[in-house]
Residue frames as qw, qx, qy, qz and C-alpha x, y, z in Angstrom:
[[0.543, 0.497, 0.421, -0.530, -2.99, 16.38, -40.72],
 [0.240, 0.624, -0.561, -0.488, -1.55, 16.48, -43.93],
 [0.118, 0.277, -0.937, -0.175, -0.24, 13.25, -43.94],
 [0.300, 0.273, 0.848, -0.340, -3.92, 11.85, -42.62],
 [0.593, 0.643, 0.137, -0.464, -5.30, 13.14, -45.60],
 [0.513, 0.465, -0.672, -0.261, -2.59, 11.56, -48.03],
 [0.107, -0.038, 0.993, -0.017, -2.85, 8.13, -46.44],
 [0.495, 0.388, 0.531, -0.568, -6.77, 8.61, -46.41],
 [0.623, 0.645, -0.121, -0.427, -6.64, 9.50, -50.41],
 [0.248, 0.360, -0.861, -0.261, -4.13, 6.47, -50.77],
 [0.693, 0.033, 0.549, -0.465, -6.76, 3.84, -49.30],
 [0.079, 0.230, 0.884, 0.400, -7.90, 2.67, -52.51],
 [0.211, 0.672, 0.708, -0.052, -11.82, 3.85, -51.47],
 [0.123, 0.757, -0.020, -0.642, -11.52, 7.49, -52.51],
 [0.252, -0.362, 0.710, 0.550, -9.95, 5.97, -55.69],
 [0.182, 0.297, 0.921, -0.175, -13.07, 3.64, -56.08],
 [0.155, 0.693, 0.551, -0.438, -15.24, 5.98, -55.58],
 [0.259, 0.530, -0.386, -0.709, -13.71, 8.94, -58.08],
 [0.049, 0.146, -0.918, -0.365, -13.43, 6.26, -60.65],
 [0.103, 0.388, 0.912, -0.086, -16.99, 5.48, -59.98],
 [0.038, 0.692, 0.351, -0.630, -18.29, 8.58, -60.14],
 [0.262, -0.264, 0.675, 0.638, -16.80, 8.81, -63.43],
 [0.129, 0.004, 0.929, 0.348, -18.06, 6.03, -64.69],
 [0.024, 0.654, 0.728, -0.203, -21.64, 6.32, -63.48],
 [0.353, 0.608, 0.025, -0.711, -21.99, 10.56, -64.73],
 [0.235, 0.193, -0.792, -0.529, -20.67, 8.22, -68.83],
 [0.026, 0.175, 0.982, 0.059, -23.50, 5.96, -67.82],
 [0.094, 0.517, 0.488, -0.697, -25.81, 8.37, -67.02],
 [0.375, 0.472, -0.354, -0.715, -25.85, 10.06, -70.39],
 [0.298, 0.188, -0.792, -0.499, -26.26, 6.87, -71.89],
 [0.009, 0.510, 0.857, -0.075, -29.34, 5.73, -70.14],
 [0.035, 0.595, 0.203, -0.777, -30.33, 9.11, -70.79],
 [0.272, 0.335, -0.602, -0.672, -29.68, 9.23, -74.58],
 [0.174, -0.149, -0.954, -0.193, -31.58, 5.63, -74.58],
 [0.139, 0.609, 0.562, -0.542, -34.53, 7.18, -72.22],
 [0.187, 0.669, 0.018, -0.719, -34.85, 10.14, -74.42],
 [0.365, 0.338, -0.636, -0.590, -33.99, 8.56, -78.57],
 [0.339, 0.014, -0.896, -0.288, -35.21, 5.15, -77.83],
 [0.111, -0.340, -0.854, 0.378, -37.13, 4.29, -75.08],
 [0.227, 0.538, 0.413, -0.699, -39.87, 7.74, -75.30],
 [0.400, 0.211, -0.306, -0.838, -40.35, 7.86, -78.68],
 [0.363, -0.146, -0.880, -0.270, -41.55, 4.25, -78.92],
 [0.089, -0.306, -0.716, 0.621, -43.69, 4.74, -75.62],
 [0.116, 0.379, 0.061, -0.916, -44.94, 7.67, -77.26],
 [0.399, 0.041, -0.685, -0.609, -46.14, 5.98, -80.20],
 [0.304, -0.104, -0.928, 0.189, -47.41, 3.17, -78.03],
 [0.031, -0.483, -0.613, 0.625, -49.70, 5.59, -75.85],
 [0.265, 0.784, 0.562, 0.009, -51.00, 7.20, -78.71],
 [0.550, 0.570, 0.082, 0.605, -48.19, 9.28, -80.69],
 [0.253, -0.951, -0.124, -0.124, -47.80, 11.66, -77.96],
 [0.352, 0.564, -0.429, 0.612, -44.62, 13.52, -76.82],
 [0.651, -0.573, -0.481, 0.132, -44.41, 12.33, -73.24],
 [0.356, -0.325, -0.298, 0.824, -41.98, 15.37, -72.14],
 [0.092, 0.269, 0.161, 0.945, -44.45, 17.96, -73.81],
 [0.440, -0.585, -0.652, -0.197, -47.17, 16.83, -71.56],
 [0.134, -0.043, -0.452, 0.881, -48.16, 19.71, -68.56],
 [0.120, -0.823, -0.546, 0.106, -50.62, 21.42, -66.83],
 [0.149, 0.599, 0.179, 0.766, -50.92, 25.05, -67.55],
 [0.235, -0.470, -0.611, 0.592, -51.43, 27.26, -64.22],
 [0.043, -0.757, 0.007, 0.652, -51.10, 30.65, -65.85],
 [0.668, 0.614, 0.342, 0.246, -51.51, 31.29, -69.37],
 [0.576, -0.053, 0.102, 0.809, -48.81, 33.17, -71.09],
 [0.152, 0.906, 0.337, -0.205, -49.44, 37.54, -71.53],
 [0.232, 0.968, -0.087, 0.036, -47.66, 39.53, -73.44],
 [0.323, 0.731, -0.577, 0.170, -44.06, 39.37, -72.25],
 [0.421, -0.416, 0.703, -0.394, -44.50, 37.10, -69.58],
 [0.119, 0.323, -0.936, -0.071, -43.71, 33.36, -69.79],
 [0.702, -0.179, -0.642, -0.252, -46.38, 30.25, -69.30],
 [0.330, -0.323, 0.782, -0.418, -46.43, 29.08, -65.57],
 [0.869, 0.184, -0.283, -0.362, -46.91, 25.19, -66.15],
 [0.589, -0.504, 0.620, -0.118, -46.04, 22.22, -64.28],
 [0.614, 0.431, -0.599, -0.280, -44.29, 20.18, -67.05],
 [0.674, -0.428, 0.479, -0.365, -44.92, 16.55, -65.72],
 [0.757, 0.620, -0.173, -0.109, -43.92, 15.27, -68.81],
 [0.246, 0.725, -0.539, 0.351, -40.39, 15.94, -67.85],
 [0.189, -0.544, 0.699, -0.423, -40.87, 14.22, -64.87],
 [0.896, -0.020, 0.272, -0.350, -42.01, 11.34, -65.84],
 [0.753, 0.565, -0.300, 0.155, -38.96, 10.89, -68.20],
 [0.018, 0.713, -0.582, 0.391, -36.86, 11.56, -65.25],
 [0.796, -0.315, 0.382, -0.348, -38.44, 8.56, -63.66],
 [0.818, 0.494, -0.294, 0.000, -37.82, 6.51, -66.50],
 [0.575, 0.639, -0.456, 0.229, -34.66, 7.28, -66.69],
 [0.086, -0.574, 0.739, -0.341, -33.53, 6.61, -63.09],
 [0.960, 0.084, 0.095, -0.251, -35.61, 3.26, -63.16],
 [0.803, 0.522, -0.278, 0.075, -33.69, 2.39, -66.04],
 [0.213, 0.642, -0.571, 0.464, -30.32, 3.36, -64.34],
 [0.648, -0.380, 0.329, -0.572, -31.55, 1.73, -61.30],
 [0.991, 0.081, 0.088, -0.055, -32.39, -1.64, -62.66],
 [0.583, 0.706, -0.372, 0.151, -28.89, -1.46, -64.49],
 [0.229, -0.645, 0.621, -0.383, -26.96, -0.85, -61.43],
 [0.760, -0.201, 0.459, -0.413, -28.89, -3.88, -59.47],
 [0.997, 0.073, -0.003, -0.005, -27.71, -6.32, -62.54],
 [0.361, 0.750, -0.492, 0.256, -24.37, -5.00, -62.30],
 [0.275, -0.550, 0.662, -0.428, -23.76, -5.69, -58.56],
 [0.937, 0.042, 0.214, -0.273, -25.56, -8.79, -59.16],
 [0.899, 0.404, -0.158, 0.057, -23.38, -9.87, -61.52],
 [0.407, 0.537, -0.667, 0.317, -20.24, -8.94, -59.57],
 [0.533, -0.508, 0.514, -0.441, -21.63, -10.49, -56.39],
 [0.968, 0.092, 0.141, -0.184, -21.55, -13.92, -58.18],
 [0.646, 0.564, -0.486, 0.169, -18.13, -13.60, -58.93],
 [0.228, -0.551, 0.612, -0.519, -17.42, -12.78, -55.23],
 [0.759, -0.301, 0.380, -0.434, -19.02, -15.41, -54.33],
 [0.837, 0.402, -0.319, 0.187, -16.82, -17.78, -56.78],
 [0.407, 0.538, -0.499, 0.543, -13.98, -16.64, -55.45],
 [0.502, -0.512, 0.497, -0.489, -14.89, -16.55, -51.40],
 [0.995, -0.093, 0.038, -0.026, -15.53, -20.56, -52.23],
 [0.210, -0.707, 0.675, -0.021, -12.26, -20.85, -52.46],
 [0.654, 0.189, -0.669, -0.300, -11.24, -25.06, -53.26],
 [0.860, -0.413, 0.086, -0.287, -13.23, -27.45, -51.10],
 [0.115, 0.494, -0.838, 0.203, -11.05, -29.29, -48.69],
 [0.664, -0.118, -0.720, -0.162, -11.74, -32.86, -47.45],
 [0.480, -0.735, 0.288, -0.383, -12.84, -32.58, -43.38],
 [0.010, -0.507, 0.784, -0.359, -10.13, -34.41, -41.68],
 [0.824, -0.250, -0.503, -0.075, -10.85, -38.22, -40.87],
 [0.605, -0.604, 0.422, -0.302, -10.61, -39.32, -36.86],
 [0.056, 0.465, -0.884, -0.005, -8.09, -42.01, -36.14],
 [0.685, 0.141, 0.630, -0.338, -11.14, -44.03, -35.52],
 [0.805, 0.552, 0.131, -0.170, -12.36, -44.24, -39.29],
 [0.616, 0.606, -0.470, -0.182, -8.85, -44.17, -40.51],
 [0.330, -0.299, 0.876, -0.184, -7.84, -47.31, -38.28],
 [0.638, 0.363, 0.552, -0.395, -10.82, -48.44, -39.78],
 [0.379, 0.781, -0.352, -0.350, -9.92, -47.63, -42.98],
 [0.063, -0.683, 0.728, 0.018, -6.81, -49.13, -42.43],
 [0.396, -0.085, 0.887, -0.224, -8.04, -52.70, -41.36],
 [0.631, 0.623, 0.207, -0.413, -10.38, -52.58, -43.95],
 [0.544, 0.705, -0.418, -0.181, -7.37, -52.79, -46.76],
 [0.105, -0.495, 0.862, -0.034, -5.66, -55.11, -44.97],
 [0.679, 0.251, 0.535, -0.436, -9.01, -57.46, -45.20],
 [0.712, 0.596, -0.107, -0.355, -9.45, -56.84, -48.72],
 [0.385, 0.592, -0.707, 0.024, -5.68, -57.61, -49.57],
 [0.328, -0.238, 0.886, -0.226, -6.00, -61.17, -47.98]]
């Protein structure tokens, strides 16, 4: 069992995948930092100077020691945003590496194979010319 778990983690896809996972929590923050420094304050201005994560609905006003109860939809509208954003990102990524694949699967066109007909034909043809 052992050893079906060290050939499994040599594969290459578990590799892949860590290594993706990686990459994609570093990407995250940074469509995150771009959702949150660029992308909401200009929005904000744009809709009319508002702070789009301070927007909520209030259920329960706040008493004495006890906290607001408020559905902060604000927040979740930035979370869309952001996984849009991260979304779209992805989709030109894979785009862009399916066009390599697809370089590379062409591979270099070969000529289809002539029938002994056309190259007899061929043949008699040069001998024509060269007279």
């Amino acid at each position: 069992m052992l050893q079906e778990f060290k050939d499994f983690i040599n594969r290459g896809n578990v590799v892949d995948l860590a290594i993706a996972v990686i990459i994609g929590g570093a990407f995250g923050r940074i469509v995150t930092s771009l959702v949150d420094d660029v992308i909401m304050p200009v929005l904000g201005i744009l809709i009319g100077g508002i702070n789009l994560t301070a927007l909520k609905v209030v259920i329960k006003e706040a008493y004495g020691e006890t906290a607001e109860l408020a559905l902060h939809y604000g927040t979740f509208l930035q979370a869309v945003i952001d996984f849009l954003i991260v979304a779209f990102a992805i989709f030109l990524m894979i785009k862009l590496i399916n066009s390599f694949k697809k370089d590379e699967d062409k591979g270099p066109e070969v000529a289809p194979e002539q029938s002994e007909e056309v190259m007899l034909l061929e043949e008699i043809r040069n001998l024509l010319r060269e007279r």
